[in-house]
N, CA, C and O atoms as a GROMACS GRO file, in nm:
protein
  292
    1UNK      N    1   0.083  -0.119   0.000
    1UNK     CA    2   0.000   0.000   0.000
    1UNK      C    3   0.087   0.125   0.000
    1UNK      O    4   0.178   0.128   0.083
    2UNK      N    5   0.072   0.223  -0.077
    2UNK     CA    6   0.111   0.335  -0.086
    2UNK      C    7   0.057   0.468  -0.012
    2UNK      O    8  -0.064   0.483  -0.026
    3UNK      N    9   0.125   0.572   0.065
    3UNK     CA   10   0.074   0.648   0.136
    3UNK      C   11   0.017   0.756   0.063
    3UNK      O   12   0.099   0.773  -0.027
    4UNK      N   13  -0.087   0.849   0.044
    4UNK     CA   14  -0.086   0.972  -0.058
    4UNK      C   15  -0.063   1.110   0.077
    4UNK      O   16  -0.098   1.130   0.194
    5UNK      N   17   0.004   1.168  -0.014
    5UNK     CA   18   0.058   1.236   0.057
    5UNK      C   19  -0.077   1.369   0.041
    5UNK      O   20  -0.122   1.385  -0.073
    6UNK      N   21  -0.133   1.454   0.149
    6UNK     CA   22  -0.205   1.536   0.158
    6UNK      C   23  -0.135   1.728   0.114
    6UNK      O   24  -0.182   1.842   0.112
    7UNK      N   25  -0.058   1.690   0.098
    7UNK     CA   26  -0.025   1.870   0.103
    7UNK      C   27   0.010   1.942   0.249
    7UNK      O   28   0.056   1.915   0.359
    8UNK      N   29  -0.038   2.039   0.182
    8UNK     CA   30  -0.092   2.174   0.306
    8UNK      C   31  -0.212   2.213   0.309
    8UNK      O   32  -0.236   2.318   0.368
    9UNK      N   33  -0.306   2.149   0.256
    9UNK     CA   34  -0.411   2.160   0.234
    9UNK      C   35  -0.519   2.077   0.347
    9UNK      O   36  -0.613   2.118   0.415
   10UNK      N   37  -0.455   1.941   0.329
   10UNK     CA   38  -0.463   1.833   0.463
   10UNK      C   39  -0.392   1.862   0.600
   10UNK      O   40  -0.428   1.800   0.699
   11UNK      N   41  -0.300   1.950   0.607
   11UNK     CA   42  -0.255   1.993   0.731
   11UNK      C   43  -0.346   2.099   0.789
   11UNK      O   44  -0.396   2.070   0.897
   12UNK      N   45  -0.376   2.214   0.738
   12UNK     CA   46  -0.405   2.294   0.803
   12UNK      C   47  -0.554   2.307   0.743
   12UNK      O   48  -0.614   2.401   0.794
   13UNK      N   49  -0.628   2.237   0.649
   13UNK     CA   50  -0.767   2.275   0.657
   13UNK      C   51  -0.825   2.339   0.520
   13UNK      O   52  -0.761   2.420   0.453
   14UNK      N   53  -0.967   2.287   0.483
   14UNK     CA   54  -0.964   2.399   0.339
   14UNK      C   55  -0.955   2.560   0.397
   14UNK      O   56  -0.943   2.617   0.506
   15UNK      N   57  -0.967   2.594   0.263
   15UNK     CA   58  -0.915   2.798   0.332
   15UNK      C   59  -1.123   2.844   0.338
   15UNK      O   60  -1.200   2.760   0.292
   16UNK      N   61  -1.162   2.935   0.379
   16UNK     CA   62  -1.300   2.960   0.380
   16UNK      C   63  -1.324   3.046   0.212
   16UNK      O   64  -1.436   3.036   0.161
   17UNK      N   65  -1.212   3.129   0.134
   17UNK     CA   66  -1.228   3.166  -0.006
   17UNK      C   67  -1.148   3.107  -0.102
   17UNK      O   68  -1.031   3.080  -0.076
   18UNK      N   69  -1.225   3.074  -0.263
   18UNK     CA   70  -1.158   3.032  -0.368
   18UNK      C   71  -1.162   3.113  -0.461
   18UNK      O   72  -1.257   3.190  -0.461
   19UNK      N   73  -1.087   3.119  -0.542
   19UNK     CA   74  -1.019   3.220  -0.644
   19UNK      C   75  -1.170   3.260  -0.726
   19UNK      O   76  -1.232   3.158  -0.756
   20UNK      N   77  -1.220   3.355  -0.757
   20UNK     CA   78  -1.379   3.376  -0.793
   20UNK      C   79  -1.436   3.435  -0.735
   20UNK      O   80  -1.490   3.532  -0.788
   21UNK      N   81  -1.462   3.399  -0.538
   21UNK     CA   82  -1.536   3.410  -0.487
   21UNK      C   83  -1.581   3.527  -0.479
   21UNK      O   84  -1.490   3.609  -0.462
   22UNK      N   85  -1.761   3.603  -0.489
   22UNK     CA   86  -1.724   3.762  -0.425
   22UNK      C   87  -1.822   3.750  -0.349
   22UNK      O   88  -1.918   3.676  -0.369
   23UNK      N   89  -1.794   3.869  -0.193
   23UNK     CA   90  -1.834   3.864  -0.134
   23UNK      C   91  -1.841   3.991  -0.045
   23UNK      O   92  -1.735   4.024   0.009
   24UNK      N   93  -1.936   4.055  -0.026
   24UNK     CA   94  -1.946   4.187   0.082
   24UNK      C   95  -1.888   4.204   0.199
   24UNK      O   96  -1.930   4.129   0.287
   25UNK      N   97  -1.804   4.280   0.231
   25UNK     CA   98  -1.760   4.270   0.369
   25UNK      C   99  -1.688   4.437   0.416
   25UNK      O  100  -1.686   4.517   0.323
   26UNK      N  101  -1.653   4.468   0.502
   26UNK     CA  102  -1.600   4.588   0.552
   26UNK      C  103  -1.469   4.539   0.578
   26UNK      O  104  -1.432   4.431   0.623
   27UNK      N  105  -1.394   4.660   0.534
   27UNK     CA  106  -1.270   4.657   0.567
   27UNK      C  107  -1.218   4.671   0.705
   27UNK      O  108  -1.258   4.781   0.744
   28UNK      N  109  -1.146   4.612   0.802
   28UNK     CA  110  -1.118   4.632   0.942
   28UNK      C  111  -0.970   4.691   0.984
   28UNK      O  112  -0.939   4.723   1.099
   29UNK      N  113  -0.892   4.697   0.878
   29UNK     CA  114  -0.777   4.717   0.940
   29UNK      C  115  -0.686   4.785   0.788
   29UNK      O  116  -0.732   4.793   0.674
   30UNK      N  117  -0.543   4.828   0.839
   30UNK     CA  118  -0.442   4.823   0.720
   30UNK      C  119  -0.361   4.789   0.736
   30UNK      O  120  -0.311   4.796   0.849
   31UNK      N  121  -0.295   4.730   0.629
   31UNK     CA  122  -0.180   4.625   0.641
   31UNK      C  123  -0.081   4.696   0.628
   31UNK      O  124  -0.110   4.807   0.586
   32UNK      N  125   0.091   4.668   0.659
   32UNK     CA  126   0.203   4.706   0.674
   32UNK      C  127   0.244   4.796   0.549
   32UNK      O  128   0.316   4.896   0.546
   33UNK      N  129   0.178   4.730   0.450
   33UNK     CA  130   0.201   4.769   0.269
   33UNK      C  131   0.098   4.856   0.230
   33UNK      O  132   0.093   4.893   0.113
   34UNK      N  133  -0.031   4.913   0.360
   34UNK     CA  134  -0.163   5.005   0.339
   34UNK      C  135  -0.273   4.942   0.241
   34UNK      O  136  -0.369   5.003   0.194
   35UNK      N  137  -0.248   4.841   0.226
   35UNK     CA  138  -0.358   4.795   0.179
   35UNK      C  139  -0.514   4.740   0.336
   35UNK      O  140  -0.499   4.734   0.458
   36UNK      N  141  -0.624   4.718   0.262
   36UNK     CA  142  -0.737   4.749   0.334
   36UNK      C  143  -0.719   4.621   0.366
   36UNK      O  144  -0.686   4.569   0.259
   37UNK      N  145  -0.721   4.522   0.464
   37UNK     CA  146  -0.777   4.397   0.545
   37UNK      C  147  -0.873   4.380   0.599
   37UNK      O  148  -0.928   4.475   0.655
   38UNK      N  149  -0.933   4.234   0.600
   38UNK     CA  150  -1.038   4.194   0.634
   38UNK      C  151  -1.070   4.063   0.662
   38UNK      O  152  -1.013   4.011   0.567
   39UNK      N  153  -1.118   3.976   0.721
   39UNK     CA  154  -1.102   3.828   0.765
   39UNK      C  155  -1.213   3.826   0.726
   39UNK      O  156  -1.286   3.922   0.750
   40UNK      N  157  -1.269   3.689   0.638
   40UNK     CA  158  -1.354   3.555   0.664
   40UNK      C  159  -1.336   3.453   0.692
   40UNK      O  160  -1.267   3.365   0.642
   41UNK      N  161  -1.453   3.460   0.847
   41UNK     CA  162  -1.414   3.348   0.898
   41UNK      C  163  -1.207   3.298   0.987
   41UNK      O  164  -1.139   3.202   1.022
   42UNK      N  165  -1.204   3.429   0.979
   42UNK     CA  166  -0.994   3.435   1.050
   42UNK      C  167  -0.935   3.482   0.921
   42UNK      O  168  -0.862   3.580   0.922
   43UNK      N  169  -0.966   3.408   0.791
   43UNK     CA  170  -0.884   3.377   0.687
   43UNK      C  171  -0.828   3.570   0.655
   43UNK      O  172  -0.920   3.650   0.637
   44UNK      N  173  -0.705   3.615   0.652
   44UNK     CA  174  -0.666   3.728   0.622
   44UNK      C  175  -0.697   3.754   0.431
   44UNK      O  176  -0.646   3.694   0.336
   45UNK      N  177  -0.796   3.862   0.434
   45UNK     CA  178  -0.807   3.891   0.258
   45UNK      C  179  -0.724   4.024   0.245
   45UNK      O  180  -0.794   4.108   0.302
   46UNK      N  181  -0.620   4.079   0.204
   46UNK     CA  182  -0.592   4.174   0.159
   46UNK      C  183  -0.714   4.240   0.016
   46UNK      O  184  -0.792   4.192  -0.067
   47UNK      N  185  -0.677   4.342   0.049
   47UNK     CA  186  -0.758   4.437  -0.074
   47UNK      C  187  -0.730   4.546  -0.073
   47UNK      O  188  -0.748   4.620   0.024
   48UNK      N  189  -0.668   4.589  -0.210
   48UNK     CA  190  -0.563   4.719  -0.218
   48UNK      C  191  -0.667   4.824  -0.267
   48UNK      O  192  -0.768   4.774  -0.316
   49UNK      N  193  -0.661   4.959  -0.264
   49UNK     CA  194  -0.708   5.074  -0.272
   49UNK      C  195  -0.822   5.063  -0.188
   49UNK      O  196  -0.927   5.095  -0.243
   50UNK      N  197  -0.832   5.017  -0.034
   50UNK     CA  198  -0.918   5.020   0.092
   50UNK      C  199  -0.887   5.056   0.177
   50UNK      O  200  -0.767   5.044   0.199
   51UNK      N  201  -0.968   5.121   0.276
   51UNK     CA  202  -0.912   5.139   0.432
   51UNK      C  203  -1.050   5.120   0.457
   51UNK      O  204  -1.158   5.109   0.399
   52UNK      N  205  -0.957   5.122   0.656
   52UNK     CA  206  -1.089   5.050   0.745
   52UNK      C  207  -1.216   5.151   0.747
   52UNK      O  208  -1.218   5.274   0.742
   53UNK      N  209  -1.310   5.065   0.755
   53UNK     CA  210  -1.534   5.128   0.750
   53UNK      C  211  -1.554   5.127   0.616
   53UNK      O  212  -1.672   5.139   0.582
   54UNK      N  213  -1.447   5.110   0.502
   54UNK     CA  214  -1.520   5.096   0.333
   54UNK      C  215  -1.622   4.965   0.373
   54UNK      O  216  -1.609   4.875   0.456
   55UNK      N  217  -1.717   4.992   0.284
   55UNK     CA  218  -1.793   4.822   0.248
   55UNK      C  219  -1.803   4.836   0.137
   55UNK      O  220  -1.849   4.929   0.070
   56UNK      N  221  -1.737   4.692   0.101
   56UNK     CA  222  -1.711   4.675  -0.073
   56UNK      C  223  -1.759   4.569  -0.078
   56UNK      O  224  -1.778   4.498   0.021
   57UNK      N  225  -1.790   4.538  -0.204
   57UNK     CA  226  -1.782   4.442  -0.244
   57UNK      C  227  -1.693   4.392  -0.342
   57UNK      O  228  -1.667   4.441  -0.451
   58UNK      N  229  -1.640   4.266  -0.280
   58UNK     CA  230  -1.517   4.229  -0.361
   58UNK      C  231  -1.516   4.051  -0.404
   58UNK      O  232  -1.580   3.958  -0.355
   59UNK      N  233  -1.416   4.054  -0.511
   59UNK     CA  234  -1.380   3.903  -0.564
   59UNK      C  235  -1.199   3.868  -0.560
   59UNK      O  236  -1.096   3.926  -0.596
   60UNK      N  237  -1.231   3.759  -0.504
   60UNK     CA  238  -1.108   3.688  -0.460
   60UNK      C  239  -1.038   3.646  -0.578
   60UNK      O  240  -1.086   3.561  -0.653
   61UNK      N  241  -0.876   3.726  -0.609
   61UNK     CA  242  -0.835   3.643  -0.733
   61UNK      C  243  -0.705   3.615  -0.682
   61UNK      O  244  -0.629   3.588  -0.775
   62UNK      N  245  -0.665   3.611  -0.599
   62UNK     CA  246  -0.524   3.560  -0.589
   62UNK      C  247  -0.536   3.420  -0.456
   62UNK      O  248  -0.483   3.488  -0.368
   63UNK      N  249  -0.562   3.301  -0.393
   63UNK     CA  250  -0.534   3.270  -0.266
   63UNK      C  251  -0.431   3.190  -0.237
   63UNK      O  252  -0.393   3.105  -0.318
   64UNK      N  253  -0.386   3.203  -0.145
   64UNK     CA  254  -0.245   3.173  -0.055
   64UNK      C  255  -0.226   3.073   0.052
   64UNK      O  256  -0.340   3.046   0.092
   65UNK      N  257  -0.139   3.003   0.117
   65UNK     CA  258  -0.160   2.936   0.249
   65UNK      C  259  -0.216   3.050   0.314
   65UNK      O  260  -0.334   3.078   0.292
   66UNK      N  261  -0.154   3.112   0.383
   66UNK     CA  262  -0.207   3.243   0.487
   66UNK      C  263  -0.278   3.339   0.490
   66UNK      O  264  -0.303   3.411   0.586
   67UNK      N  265  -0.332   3.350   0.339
   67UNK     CA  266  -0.381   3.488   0.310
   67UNK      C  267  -0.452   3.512   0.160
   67UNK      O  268  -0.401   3.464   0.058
   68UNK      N  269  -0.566   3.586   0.156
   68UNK     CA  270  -0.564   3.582   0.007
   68UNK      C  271  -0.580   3.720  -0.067
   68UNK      O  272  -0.559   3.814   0.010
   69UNK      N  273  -0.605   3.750  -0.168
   69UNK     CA  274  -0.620   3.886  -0.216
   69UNK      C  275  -0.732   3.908  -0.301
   69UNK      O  276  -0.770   3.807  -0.359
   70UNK      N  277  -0.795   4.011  -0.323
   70UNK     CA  278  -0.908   4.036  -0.372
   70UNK      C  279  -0.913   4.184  -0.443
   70UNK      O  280  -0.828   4.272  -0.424
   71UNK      N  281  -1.021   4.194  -0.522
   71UNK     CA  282  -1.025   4.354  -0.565
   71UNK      C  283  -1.146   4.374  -0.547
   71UNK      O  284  -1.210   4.272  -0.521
   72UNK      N  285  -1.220   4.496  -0.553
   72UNK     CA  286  -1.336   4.550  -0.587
   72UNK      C  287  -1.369   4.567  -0.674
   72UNK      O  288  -1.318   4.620  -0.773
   73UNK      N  289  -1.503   4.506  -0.644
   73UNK     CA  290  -1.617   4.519  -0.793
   73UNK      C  291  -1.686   4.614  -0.771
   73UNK      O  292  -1.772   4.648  -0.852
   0.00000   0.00000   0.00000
C-alpha cells in the first residue's frame, strides 16, 4: 500500500475563499504595505485601494496558504 501524501491543504484545513469568490464585507484594518484587510471566517483577505469602515464588495483572485487577495467590484 502506498501512502498519498495530503499537502498543506490536509494539514491545516480547506481555506474559507476560492479564487472567484465575491463577497461583501467591511474593511477592518491596514496592512504594513496600506492595503485594506479583512477576515472571513480568520482567513486574512488583503484588498488594495481600501481602508478601514469601506464596504465593498469584492472578488477573490489571488489565494495563498495564509492569506488571500481580492479587488473591488
Amino acid at each position: 500500500m502506498s501512502k498519498e501524501r495530503k499537502g498543506i491543504e490536509g494539514i491545516i484545513g480547506s481555506k474559507p475563499v476560492k479564487v472567484g469568490d465575491e463577497l461583501d464585507v467591511v474593511v477592518t484594518e491596514v496592512s504594513r504595505k496600506g492595503d485594506g484587510l479583512t477576515r472571513v471566517k480568520g482567513f486574512v483577505v488583503f484588498i488594495p485601494n481600501t481602508k478601514p469602515g469601506d464596504k465593498v464588495k469584492i472578488k477573490i483572485t489571488n489565494v495563498r496558504p495564509n492569506y488571500a487577495i481580492a479587488q473591488v467590484i
